[in-house]
DRENDREN-527993 format. One line per field, with one value per atom (N, C-alpha, C): z, x, y; atom name. Coordinates in steps of 0.05 Angstrom, whole numbers, plus 32768, in hexadecimal, padded with zeros to 4 digits. Atoms other than C-alpha are relative to their C-alpha. Example, Ala and Ser with C-alpha at 12.3 -4.5 7.8 and 13.67 -1.06 7.14 Angstrom:
REM residues 2
pz: [8000 / 809C / 8000 / 7FFF / 808F / 800E] $
px: [8012 / 80F6 / 8012 / 7FF0 / 8111 / 7FF1] $
py: [7FE8 / 7FA6 / 8018 / 7FE8 / 7FEB / 8016] $
at: [N / CA / C / N / CA / C] $
END
This chain:
REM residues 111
pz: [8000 / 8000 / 8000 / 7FFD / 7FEF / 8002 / 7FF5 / 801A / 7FF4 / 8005 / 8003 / 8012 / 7FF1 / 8021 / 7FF6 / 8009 / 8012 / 7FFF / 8005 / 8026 / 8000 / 8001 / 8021 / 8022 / 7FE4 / 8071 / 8008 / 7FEF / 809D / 7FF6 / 7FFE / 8081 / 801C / 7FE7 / 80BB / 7FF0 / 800A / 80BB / 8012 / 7FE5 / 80D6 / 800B / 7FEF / 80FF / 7FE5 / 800E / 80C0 / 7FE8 / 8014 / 8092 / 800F / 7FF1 / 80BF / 7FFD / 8006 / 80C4 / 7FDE / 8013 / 807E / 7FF0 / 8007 / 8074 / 8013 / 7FFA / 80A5 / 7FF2 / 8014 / 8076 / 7FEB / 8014 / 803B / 8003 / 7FFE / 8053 / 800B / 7FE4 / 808E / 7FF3 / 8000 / 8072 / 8017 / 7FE9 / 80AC / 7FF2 / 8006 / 80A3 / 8004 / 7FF8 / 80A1 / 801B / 7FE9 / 80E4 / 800E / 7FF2 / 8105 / 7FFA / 8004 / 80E9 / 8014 / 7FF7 / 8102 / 8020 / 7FD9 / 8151 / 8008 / 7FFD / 814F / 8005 / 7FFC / 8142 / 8015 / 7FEF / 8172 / 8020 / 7FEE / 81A4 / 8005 / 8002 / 819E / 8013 / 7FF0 / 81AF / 801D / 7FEE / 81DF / 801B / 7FE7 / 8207 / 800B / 7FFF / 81FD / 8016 / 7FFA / 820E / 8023 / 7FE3 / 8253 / 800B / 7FF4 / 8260 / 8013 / 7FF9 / 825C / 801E / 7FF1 / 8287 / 801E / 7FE2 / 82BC / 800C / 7FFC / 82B6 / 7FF8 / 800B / 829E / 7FE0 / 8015 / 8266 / 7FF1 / 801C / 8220 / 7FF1 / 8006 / 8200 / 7FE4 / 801E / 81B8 / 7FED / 800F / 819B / 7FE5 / 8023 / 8164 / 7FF5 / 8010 / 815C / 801C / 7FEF / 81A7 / 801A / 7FE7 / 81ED / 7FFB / 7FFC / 81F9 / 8028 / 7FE0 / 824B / 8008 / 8000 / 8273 / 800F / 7FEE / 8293 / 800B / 7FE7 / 82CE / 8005 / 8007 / 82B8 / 8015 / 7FDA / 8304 / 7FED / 7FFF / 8302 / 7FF9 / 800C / 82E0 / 7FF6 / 800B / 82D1 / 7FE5 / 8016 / 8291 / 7FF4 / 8005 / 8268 / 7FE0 / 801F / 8231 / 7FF0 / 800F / 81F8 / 7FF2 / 8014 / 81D3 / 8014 / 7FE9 / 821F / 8012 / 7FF0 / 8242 / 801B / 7FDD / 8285 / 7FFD / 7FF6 / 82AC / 800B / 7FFA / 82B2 / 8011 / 7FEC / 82E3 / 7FE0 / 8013 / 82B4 / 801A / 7FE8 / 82E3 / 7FF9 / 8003 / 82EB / 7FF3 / 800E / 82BB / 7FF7 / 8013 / 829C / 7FE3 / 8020 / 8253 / 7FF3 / 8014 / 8223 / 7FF4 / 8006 / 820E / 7FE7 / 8013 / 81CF / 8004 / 800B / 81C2 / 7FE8 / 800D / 8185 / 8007 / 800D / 817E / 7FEF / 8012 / 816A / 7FE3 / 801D / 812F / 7FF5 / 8007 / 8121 / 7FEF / 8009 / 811B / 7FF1 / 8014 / 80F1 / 7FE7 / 801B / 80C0 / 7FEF / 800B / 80C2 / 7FF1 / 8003 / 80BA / 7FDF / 801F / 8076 / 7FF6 / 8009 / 8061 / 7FF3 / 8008 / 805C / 8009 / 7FF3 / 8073 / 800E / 8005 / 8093 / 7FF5 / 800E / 8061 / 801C / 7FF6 / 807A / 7FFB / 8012 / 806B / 8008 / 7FFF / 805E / 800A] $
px: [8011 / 8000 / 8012 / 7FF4 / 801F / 7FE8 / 8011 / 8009 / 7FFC / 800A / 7FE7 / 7FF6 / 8005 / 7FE4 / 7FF0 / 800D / 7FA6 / 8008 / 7FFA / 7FC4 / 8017 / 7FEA / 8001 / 801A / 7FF8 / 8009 / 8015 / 7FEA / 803C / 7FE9 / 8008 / 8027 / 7FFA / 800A / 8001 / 7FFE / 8014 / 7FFA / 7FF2 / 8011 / 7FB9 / 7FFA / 8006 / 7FA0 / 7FF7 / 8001 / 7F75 / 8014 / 7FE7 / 7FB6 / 800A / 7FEE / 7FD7 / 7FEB / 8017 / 7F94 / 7FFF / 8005 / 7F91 / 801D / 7FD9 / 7FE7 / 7FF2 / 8011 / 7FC7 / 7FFE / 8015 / 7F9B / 800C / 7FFF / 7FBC / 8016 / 7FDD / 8008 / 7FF4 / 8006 / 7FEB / 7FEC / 8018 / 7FAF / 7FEF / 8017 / 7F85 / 7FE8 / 8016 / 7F41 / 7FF9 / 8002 / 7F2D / 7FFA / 8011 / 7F04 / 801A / 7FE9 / 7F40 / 8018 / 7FEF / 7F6F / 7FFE / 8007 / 7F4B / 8007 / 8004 / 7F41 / 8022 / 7FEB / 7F90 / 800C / 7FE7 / 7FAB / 7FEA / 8006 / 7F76 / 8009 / 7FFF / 7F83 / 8025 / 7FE1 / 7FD4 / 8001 / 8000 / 7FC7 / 7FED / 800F / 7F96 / 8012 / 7FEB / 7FCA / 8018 / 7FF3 / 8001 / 7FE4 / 8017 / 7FC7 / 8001 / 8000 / 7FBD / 8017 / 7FDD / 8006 / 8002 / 7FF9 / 8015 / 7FF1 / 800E / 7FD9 / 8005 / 7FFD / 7FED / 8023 / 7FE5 / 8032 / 801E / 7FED / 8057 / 8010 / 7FF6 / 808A / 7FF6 / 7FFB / 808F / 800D / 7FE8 / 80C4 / 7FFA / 800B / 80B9 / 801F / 7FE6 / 80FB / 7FFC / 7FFD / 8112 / 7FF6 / 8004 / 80EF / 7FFD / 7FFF / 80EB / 7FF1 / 8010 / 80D8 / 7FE9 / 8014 / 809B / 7FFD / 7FF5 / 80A1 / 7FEF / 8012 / 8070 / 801B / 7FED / 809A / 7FE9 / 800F / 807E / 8006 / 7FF8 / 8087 / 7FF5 / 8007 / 8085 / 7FF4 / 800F / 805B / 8018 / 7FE8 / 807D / 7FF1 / 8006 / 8070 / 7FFC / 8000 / 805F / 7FF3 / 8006 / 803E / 7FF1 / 800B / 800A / 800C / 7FF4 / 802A / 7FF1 / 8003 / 7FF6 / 8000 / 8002 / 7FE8 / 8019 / 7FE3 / 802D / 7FF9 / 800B / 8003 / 800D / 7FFB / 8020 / 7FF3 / 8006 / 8008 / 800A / 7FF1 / 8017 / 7FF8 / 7FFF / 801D / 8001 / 7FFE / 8009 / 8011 / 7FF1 / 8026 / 7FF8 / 8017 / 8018 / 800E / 7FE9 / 8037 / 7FF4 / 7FF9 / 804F / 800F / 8002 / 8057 / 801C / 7FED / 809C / 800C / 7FF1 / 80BF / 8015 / 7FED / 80FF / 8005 / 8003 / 8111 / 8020 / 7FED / 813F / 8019 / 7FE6 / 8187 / 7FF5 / 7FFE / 816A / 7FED / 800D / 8133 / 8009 / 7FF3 / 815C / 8014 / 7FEF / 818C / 7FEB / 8012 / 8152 / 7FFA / 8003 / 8140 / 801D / 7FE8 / 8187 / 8005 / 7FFB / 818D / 7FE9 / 8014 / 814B / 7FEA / 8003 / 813B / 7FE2 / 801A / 80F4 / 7FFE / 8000 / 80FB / 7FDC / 8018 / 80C7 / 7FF1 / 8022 / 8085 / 800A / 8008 / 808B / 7FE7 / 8022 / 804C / 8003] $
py: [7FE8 / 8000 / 8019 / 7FE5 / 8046 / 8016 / 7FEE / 807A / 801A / 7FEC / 80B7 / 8011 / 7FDF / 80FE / 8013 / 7FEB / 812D / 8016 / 7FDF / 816D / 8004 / 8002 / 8188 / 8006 / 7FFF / 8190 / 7FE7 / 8015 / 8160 / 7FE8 / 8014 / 811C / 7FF5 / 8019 / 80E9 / 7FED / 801F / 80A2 / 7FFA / 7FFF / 8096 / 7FE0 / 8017 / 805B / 7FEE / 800C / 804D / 7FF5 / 8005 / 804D / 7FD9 / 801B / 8016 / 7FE6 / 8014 / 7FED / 7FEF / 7FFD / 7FF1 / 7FEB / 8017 / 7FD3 / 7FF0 / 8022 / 7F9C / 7FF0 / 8012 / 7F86 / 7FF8 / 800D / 7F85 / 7FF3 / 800E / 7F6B / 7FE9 / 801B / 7F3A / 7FEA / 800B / 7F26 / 7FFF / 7FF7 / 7F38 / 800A / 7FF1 / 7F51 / 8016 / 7FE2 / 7F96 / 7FFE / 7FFB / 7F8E / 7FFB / 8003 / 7F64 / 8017 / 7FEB / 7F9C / 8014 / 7FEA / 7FD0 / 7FFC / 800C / 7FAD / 7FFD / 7FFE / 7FA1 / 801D / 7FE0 / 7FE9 / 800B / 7FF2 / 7FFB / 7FFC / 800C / 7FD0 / 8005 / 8002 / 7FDA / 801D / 7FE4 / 802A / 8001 / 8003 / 801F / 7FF7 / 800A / 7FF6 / 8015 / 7FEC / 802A / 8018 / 7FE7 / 8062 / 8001 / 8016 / 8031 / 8004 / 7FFB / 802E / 8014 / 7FED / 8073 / 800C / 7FF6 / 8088 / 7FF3 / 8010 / 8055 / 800A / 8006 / 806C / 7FFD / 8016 / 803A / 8016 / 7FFE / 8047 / 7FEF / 8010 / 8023 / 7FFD / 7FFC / 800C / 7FEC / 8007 / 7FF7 / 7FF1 / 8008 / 7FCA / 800C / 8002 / 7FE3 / 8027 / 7FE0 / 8029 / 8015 / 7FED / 8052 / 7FF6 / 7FFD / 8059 / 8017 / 7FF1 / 8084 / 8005 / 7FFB / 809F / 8012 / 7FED / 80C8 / 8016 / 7FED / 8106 / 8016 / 7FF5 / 812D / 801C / 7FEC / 817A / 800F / 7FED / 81AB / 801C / 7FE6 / 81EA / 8018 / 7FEE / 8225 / 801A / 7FE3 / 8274 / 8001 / 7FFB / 8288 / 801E / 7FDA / 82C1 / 7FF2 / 8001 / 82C5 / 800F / 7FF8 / 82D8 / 801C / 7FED / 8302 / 8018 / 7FEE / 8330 / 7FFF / 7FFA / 8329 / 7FF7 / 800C / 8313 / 7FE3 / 8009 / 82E7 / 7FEB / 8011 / 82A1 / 7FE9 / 801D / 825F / 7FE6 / 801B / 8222 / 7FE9 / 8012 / 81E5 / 7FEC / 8020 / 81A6 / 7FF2 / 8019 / 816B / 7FF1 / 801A / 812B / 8001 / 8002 / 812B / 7FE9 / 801B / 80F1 / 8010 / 7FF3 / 80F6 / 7FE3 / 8017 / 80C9 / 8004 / 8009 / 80AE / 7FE9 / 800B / 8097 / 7FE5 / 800F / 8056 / 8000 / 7FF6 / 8055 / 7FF2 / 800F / 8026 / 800F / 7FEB / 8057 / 800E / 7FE7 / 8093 / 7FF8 / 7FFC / 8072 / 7FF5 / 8007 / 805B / 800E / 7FDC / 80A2 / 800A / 7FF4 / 80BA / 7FEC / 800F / 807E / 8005 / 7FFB / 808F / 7FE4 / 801D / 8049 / 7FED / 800C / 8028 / 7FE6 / 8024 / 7FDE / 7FFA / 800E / 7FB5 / 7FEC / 8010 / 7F8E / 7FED / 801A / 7F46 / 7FF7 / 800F / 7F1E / 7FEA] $
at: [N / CA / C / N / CA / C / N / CA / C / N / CA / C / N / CA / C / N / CA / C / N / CA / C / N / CA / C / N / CA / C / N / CA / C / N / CA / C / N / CA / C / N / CA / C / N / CA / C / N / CA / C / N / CA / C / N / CA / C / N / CA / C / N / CA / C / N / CA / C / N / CA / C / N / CA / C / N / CA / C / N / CA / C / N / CA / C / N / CA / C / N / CA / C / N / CA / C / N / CA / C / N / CA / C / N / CA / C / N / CA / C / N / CA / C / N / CA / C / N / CA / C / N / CA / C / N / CA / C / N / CA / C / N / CA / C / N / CA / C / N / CA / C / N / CA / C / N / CA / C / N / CA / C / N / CA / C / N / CA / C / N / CA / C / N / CA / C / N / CA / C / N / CA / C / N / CA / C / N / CA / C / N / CA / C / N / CA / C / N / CA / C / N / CA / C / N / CA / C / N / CA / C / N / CA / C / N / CA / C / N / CA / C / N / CA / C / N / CA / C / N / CA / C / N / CA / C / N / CA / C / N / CA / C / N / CA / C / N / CA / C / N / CA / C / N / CA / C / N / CA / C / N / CA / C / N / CA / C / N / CA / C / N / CA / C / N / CA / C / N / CA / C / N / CA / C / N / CA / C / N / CA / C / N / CA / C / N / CA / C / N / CA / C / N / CA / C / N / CA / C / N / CA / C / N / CA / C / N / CA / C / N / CA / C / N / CA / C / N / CA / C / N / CA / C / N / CA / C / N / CA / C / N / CA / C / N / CA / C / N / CA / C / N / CA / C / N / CA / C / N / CA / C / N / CA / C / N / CA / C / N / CA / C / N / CA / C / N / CA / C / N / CA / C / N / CA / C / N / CA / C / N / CA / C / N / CA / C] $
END
């Protein structure tokens, strides 16, 4: 399947894209396609919210980090805002990643 981009914004690949390579590499069924990539983020989703890191061989950790309360300032009025506390979803990509990126290279699907 070669992916196609409507607009000329930052390409996405969406959930249905991947569903969609499922089906036609795996042979899965659309429905089973679909219940997998949902069920994959869902777990991640779960993780994070509980916590937990994720560590993905091959392409990155994903980590929650725990960002302290901090001053700030609206930009368009110059006032002086508090920014609260909150945890942020943070990536790392994979040394084998970033050199995939860095060769420009894709690892293939097999069927």
């Amino acid at each position: 399947m070669e992916l196609s981009f409507e607009t000329l914004e930052t390409p996405a690949l969406t959930k249905a894209q991947l569903a969609e390579l499922l089906f036609e590499q795996l042979g899965l069924n659309k429905r089973e396609s679909k219940d997998l990539i949902d069920a994959f983020f869902d777990l991640i989703c779960q993780s994070l919210v509980n916590g937990e890191d994720i560590k993905i061989s091959g392409f990155g950790n994903f980590q929650i980090r725990t960002k302290a309360p901090r001053p700030g300032r609206n930009p368009r009025t110059g006032e002086a805002i508090p920014i609260e506390a909150r945890r942020a979803v943070t990536f790392h990509a994979s040394s084998k990643l970033k050199d995939q990126i860095q060769g420009g290279s894709a690892p293939q699907i097999e069927a």
